[in-house]
C-alpha atoms as an extended CHARMM CRD file, in Angstrom:
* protein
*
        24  EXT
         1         1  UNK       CA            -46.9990000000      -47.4360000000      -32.4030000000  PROA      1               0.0000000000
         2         2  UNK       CA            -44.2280000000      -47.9900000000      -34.1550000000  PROA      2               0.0000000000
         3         3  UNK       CA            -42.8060000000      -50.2090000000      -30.7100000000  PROA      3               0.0000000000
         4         4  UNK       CA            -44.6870000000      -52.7960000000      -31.4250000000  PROA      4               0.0000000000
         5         5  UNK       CA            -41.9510000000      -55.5700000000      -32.7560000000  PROA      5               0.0000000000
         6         6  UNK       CA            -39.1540000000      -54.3370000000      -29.9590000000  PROA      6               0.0000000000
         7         7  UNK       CA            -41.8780000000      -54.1060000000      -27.6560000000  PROA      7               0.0000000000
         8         8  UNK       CA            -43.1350000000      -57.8050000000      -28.7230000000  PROA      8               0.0000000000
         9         9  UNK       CA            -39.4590000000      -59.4520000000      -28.3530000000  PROA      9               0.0000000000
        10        10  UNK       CA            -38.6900000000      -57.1350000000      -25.1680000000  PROA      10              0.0000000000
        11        11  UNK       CA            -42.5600000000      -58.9180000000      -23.3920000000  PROA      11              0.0000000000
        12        12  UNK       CA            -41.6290000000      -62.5210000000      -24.7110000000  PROA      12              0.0000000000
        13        13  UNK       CA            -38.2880000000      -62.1950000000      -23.3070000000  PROA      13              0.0000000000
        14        14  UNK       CA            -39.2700000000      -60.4490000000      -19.8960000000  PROA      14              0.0000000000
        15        15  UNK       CA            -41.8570000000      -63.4830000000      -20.0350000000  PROA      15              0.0000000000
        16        16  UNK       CA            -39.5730000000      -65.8470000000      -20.0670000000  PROA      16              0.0000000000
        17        17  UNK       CA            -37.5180000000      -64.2550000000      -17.2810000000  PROA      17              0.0000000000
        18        18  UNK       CA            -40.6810000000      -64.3130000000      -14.8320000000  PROA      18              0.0000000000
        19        19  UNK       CA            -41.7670000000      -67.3760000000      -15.8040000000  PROA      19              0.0000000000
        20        20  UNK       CA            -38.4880000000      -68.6110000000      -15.0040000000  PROA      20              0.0000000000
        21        21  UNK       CA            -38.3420000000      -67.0150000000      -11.8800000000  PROA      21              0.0000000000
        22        22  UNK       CA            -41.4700000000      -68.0690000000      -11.0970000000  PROA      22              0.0000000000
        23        23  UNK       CA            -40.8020000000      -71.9160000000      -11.4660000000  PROA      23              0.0000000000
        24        24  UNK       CA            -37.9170000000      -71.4070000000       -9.4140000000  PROA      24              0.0000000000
């Protein structure tokens, strides 16, 4: 588990990307 801080950034950033996408 070693993936867990890319992993972290990778998540918020695919967040933001739906979320975005979303409130389109």
């Amino acid at each position: 588990m070693k993936l867990r801080r890319p992993d972290t950034v990778k998540s918020n950033v695919f967040n933001t990307v739906i979320e975005r996408e979303t409130a389109r």
